[in-house]
N, C-alpha and C positions, 0 to 999 in steps of 0.2 A: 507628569505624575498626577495620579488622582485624590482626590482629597484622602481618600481612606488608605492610599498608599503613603501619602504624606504623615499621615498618623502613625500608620504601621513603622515608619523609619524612626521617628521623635520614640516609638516606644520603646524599639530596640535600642537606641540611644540612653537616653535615660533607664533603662532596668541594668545597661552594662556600668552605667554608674552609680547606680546604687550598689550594684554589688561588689563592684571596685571599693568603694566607700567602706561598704560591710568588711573584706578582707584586709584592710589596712585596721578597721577595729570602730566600730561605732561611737566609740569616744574620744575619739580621735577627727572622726568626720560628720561629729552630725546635722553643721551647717548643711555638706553636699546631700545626706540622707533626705531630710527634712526639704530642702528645695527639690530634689528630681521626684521624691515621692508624690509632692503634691502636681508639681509637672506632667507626672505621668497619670496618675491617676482623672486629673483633666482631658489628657488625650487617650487615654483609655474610654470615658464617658464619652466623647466625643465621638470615637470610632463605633462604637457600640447604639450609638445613636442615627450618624449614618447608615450606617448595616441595615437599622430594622425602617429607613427614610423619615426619621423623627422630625430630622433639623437639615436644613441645606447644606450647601457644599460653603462655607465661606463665614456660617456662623461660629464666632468666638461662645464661649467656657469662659467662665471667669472664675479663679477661686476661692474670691470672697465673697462671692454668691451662697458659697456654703458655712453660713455660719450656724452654730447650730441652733433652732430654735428654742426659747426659754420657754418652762413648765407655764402654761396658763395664757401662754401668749394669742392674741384674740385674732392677730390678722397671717394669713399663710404665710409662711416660710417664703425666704428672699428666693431658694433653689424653686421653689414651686413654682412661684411669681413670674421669676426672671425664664427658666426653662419650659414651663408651660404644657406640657408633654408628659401624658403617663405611657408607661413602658413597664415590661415583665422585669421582675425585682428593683422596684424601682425603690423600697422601703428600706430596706437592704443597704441598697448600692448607697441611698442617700444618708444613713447612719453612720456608713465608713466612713464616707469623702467629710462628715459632720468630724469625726474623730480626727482624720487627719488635716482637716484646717484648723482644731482648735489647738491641734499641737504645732504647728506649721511653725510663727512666727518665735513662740521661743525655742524651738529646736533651732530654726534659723539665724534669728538676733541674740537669744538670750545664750541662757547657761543651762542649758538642757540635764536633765539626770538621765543615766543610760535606761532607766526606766520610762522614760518618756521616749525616748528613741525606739525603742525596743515596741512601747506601742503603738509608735508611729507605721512603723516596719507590718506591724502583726496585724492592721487593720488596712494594708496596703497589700500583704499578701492574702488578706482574704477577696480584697475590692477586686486584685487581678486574677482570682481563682474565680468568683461568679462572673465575672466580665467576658473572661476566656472562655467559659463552659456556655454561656451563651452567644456570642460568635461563632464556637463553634456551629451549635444550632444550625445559627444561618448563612455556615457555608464559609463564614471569613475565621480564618487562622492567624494569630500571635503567637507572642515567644511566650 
C-alpha cells in the first residue's frame, strides 16, 4: 500500500468513528469525537500534502504543532516552523486544525460542554470540506 492509500484508509477509519460517536449522541462520546477528529484531520493534512508532493512518503504530522499562535506573537507559528511548506489554503486549513487542537485535550481529558464538541465537529467538517474539494483538484478522491 502507498503512503496516500494508507491515509486514505486511517481516513475512512476514523470519519466512521466519528460518526458512530455522533449517532450514539455527542455527549455521550466526546472523548472518541475529540480524539478521531484531531486524528483525522492529521491525516487529512497529510494526504493533501502528498497529493500536491509537499512532504515525502514517511513524514509524520504532529498535532501539537498546531497550537494556535498568540496576538502579537514575534516568532512564526510552531505549524509554520515545523511544516515548512506553503500550499493553496493554507490559512484556512491552519485556522481549523488551530480550532480543533485547542479544543482537543478537553474534549478528550476534560469535561467538555456539548458546545465545545459541536465546535470541534463544525471546524472538522469545514477542515474535510476544503481538504476534499482540493484532492479533488488533483485527481485524489476521499470519503
Amino acid at each position: 500500500m502507498t503512503a496516500k492509500e494508507i491515509h486514505k484508509e486511517h481516513i475512512k477509519e476514523h470519519i466512521q468513528e466519528i460518526e458512530d460517536a455522533i449517532a450514539i449522541g455527542i455527549e455521550r462520546r466526546p472523548a472518541t469525537i475529540g480524539l478521531h477528529v484531531s486524528a483525522c484531520s492529521i491525516e487529512l493534512l497529510e494526504l493533501y500534502l502528498h497529493a500536491m508532493g509537499k512532504i515525502t512518503a514517511g513524514t509524520m504530522i504532529k498535532h501539537g504543532w498546531f497550537k494556535a499562535p498568540k496576538p502579537g506573537q514575534k516568532i512564526e507559528p510552531l505549524a509554520d516552523r515545523k511544516l515548512g511548506v506553503s500550499f493553496p489554503a493554507k490559512d484556512d486549513i491552519l485556522s481549523l486544525m488551530y480550532t480543533i487542537e485547542d479544543e482537543r485535550n478537553k474534549t478528550i481529558y476534560g469535561k467538555p460542554s456539548n458546545a465545545g464538541v459541536s465546535a470541534i465537529l463544525a471546524a472538522f467538517q469545514k477542515l474535510h470540506k476544503i481538504i476534499k474539494e482540493r484532492l479533488h483538484g488533483l485527481g485524489e478522491e476521499i470519503e
